[in-house]
VOGU-3710 file (C-alpha; in Angstrom, 3 decimals, decimal comma):
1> xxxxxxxxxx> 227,247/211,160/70,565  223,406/212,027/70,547  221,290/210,075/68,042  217,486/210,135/67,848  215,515/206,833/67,385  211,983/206,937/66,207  209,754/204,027/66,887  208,552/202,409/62,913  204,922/203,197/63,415  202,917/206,441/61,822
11> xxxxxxxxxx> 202,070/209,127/64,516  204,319/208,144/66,934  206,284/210,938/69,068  209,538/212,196/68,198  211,673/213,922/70,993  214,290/213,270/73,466  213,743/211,122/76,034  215,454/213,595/78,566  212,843/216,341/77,574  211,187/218,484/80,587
21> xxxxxxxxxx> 207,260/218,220/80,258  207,451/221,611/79,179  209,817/220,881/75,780  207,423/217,668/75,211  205,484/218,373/71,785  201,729/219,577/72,477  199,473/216,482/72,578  202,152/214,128/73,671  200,033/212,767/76,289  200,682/211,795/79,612
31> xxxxxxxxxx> 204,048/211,283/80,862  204,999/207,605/81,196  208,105/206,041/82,784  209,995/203,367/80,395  210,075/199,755/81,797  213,346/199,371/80,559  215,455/201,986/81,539  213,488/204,613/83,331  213,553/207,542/81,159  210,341/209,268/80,145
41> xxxxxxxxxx> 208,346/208,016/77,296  204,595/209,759/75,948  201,784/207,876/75,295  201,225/206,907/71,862  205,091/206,105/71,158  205,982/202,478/70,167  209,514/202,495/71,243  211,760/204,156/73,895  214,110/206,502/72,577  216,634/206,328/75,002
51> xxxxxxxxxx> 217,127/202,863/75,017  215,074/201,065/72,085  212,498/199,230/74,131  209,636/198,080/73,007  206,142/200,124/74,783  203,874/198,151/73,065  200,360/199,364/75,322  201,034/195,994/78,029  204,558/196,922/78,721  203,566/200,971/78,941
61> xxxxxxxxxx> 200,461/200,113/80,754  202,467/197,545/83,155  204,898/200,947/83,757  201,626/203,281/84,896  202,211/207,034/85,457  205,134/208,396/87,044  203,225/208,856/89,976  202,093/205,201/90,220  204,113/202,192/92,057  204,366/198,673/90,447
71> xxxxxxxxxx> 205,181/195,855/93,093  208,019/193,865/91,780  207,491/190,321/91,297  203,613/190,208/92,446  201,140/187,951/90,426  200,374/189,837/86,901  203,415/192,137/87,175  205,072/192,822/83,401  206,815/190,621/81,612  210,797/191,379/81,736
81> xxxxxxxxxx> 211,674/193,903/79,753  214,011/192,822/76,780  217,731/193,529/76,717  219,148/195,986/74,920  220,837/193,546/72,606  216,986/192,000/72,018  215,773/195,617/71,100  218,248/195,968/68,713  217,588/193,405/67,177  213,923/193,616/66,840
91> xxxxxxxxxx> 213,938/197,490/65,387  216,510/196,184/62,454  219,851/197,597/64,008  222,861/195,655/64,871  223,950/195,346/68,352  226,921/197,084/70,320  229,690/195,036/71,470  229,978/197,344/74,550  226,608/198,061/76,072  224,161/195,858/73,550
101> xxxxxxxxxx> 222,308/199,199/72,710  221,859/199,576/68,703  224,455/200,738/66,411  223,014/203,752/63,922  223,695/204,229/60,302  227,143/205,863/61,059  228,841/203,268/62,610  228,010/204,033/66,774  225,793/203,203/69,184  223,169/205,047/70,180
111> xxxxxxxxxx> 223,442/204,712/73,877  226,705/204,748/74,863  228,197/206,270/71,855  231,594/203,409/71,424  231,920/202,667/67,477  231,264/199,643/66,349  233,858/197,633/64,333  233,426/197,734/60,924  233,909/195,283/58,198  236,447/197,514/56,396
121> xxxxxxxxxx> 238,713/197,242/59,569  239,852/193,928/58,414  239,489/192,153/55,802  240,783/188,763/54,164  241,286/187,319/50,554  242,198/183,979/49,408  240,992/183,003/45,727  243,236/180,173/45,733  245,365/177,808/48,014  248,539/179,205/46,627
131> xxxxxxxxxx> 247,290/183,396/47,015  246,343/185,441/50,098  245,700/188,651/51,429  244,846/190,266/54,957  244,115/194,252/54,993  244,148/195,762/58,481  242,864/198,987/60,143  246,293/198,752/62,412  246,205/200,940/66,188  246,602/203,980/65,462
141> xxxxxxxxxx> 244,342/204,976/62,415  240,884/205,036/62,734  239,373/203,770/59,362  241,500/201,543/57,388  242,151/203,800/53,806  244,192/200,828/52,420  242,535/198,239/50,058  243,637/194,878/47,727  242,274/192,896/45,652  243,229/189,371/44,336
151> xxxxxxxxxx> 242,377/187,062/41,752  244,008/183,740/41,020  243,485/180,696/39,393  243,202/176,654/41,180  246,602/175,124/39,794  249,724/176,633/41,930  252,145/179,050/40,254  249,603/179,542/37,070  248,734/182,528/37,428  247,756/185,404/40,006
161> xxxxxxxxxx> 246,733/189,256/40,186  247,733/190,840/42,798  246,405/194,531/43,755  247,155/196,679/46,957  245,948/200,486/47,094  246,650/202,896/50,198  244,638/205,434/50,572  245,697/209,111/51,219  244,984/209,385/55,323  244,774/213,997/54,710
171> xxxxxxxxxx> 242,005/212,999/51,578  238,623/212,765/51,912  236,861/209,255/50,989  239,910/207,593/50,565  238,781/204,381/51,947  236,216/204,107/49,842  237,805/205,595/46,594  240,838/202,914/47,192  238,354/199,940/47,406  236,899/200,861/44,221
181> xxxxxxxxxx> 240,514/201,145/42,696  241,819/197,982/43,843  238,369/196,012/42,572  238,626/197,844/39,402  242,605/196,957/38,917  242,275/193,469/39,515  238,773/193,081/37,309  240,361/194,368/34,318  244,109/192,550/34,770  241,879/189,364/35,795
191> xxxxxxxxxx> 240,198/189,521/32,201  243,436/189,878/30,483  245,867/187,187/29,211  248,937/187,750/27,079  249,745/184,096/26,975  249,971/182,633/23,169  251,392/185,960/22,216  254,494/184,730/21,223  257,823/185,516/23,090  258,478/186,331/26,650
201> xxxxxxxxxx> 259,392/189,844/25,079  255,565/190,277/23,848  254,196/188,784/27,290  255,872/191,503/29,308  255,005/194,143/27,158  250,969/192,872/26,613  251,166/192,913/30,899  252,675/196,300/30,979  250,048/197,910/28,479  247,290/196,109/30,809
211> xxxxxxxxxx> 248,841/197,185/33,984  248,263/200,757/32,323  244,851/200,006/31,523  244,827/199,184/35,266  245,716/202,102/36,612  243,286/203,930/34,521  240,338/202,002/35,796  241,595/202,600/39,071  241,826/206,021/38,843  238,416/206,261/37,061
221> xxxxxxxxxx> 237,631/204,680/40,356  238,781/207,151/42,463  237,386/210,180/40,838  234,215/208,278/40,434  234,126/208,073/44,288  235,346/211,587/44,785  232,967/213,777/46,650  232,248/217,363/44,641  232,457/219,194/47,388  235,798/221,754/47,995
231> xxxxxxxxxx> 238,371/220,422/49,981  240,993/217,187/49,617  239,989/215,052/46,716  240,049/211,045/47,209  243,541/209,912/46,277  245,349/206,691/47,158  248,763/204,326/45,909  248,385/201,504/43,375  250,441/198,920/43,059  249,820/195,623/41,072
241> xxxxxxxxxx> 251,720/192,119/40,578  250,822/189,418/37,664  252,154/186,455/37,983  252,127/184,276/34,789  254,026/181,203/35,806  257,680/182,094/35,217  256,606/185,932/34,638  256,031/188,218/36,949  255,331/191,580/36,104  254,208/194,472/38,360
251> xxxxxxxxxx> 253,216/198,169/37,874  252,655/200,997/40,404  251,926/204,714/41,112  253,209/205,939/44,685  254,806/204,481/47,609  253,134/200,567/47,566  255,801/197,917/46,830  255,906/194,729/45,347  258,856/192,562/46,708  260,339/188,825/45,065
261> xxxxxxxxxx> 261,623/186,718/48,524  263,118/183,958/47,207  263,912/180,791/49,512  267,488/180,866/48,260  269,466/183,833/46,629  269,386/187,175/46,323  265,340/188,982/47,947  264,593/192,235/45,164  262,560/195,084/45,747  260,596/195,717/42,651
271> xxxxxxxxxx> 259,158/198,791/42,351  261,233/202,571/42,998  258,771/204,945/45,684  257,255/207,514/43,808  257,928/209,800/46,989  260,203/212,963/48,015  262,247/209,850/50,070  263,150/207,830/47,153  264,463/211,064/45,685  267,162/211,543/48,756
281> xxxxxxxxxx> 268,131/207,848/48,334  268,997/208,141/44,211  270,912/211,405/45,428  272,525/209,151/47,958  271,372/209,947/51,161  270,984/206,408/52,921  267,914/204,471/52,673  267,271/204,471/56,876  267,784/208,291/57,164  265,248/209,010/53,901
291> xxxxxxxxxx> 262,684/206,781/54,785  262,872/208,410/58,586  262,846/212,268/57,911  260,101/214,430/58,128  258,610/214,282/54,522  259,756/211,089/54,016  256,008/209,870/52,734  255,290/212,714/50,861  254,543/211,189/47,426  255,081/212,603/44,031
301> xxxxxxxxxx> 252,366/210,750/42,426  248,572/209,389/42,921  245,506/208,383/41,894  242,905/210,748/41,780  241,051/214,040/40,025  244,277/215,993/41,105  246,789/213,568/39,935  249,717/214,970/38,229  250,299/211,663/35,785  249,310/208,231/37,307
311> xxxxxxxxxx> 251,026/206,327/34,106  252,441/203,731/35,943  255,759/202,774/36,109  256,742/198,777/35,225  258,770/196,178/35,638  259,454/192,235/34,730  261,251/189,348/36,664  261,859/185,958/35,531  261,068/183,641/38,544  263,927/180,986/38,769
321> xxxxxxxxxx> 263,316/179,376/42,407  260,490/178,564/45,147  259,166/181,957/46,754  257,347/184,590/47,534  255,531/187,448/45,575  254,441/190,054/48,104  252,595/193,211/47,726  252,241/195,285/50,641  251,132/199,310/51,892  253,819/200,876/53,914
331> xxxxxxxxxx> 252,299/199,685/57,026  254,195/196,911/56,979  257,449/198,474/55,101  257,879/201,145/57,189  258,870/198,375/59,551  260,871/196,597/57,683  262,461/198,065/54,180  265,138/196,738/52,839  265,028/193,654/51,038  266,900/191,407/52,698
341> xxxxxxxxxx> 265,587/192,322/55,810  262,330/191,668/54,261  263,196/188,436/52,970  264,398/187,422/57,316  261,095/188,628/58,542  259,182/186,885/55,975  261,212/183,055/56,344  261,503/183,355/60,501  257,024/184,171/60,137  256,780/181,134/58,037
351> xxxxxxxxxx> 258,532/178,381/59,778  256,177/179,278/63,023  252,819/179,774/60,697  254,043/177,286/58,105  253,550/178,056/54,192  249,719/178,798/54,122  249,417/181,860/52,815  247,115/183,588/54,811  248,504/182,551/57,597  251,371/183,536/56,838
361> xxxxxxxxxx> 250,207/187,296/56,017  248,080/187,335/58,971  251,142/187,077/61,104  253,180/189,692/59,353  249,964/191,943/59,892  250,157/190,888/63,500  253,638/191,868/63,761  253,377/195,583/62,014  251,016/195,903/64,963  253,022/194,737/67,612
371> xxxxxxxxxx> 255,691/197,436/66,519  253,403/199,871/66,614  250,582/199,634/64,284  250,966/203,620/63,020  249,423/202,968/59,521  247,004/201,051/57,858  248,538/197,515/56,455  248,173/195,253/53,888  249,862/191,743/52,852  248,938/190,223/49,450
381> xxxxxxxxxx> 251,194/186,932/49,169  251,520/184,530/46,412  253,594/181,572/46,861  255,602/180,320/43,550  257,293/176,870/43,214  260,263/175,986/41,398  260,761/177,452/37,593  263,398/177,435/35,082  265,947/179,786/35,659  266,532/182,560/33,040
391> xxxxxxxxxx> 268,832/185,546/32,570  266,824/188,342/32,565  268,015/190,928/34,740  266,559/192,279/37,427  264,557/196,387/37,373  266,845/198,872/37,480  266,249/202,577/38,954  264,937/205,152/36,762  267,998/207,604/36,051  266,800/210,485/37,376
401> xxxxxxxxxx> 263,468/210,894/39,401  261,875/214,431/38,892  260,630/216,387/41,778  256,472/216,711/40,471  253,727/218,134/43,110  254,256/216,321/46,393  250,817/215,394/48,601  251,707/214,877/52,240  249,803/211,940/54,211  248,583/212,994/57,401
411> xxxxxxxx> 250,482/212,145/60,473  248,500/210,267/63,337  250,751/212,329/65,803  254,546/213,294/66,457  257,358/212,007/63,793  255,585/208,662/63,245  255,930/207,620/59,644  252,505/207,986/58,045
//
């Protein structure tokens, strides 16, 4: 990748360093040799721009013309020239991991080209002992479009917010747009407390009304970070969880799940795909075979200016044992679906990390890469202690899921699911 420095002071040259005298810009001045790699530098300029040293006048004088010899290691030679690392450094830049050369303003170096890692490649969450997140890049992908979002409070099994958006990989600005969504999701559900409102009844449905408020935040989010230009509009998932002691409630638009993994008894997925797969399975094709065909992350609704309706869909759960809320992208479900099987991977990972949460999420992140890695993933845990049982019954399916406007992730490469 080519990328021009320019030394900081006034007047200095600008140019490739791998310019013939005759492309040099008139009144360049004499053709110098730079100390620290060798490529050709003017006088007058400040820095190298092949390499970012510094030609303050005693390092360019030290270098002569390119017709003059310098004796290495006589008495009043030069001073070393600085690394490339040390270069960086000094004109503001961050370093490269791979060559120590600076890293520009999009993300790669300007000497050997390699990217550098970003912050948004992973990224970890813990507001309390009890909650914990870790959002990855994965192998495959590369820019990580998922994004959560947690609050919580101190005391364990008060209460938690839980928010996990995915990104749509074809859209443009989708990471971005599903950062802002998740941030705006949780700030608004963090604010709001139905507790003192009476019955468990009223709870659920003050939750529900803010989970809507949620989405619409979130989606104000999205469009806000949704570039004018033609083409794909930002769009991404949202999925939410509160946890309000014995309550949980979570609401969702897309393919994002929230899952209750009991220690004991019976694991539940919570929320119903909003994609052309979970359509098969209510028409009875088997879950394995619809979550494994060739549209089978296609989803029927989104976030975003184009967004057919992104009212989300709800549903309540009265917590009557020890363990664990998850919310997760289909990073890690595409691995692992079904409940039960969910509920295995999730107790065998936490008797070798123990019950931390993050550890614990950071090693079900690890594992979605060691099976592959194909998508971006996210785990957003909260671990809940014993309650008092209750008989609410669990979410049912919708009776009949509509076939709306379907938007297609993009594929990294062959039938991998997104």
């Amino acid at each position: 990748m080519d990328a021009a420095m320019t030394g900081p002071a006034a007047g200095g040259s600008v140019g490739r360093a791998d310019m013939s005298p005759e492309e040099r810009p008139p009144g360049g001045g004499a053709t110098l040799t730079c100390p620290s790699c060798a490529g050709h530098v003017t006088a007058g300029e400040r820095f190298c721009e092949a390499c970012g040293a510094d030609l303050a006048p005693s390092s360019a004088a030290s270098a002569g013309s390119e017709g003059s010899e310098r004796s290495e290691g006589s008495a009043g030679s030069a001073e070393s020239p600085a690394s490339p690392a040390a270069s960086a450094e000094r004109i503001g830049q961050p370093a490269c991991r791979e060559c120590g050369g600076g890293v520009a303003d999009d993300g790669y170096c300007t000497q050997c080209g390699a990217r550098a890692p970003s912050p948004r490649d992973h990224f970890t969450e813990q507001p309390a002992s009890w909650v914990a997140a870790v959002c990855d890049r994965g192998i495959s992908h590369r820019r990580n479009e998922d994004a959560m979002a947690l609050d919580a409070r101190q005391l364990p099994g008060s209460r938690a917010v839980l928010v996990v958006c995915d990104g749509v990989s074809s859209a443009t600005d989708s990471d971005v747009a599903s950062l802002a969504a998740a941030r705006a999701a949780r700030d608004l559900l963090a604010a709001s407390d139905p507790r003192g409102q009476g019955t468990a009844a009223t709870r659920v449905a003050a939750t529900a009304k803010a989970l809507e408020a949620a989405a619409d935040a979130a989606n104000e989010a999205v469009i806000a970070n949704t570039s004018p230009s033609p083409g794909n509009p930002a769009s991404c998932t949202f999925v939410a969880a509160v946890v309000d002691e014995s309550l949980l409630v979570v609401g969702w638009v897309g393919d994002s799940r929230a899952y209750w993994l009991p220690d004991s008894g019976d694991p539940r997925l919570l929320t119903i795909d909003d994609s052309f797969a979970a359509e098969q399975i209510a028409d009875g094709v088997p879950r394995h075979d619809a979550e494994s065909g060739p549209h089978a992350h296609a989803i029927t609704r989104w976030l975003g200016v184009d967004a057919p309706d992104h009212t989300p869909r709800a549903a309540s759960l009265d917590l009557g044992d020890p363990g664990w809320v998850m919310v997760c992208s289909d990073g890690l479900w595409n691995y692992c679906s079904e409940p039960h099987d969910m509920a295995d991977l999730v107790a065998r990972t936490g008797r070798a990390t123990g019950p931390e949460p993050l550890q614990l999420a950071a090693a079900l992140v690890d594992w979605a890469n060691a099976q592959g890695g194909k998508d971006n993933i996210t785990v957003a845990l909260a671990r809940v202690g014993a309650t008092r049982p209750t008989t609410t019954a669990p979410p049912t399916a919708a009776a009949a899921l509509e076939a709306t406007a379907h938007r297609e992730e993009a594929r990294p490469h062959g039938n991998v699911l997104r």
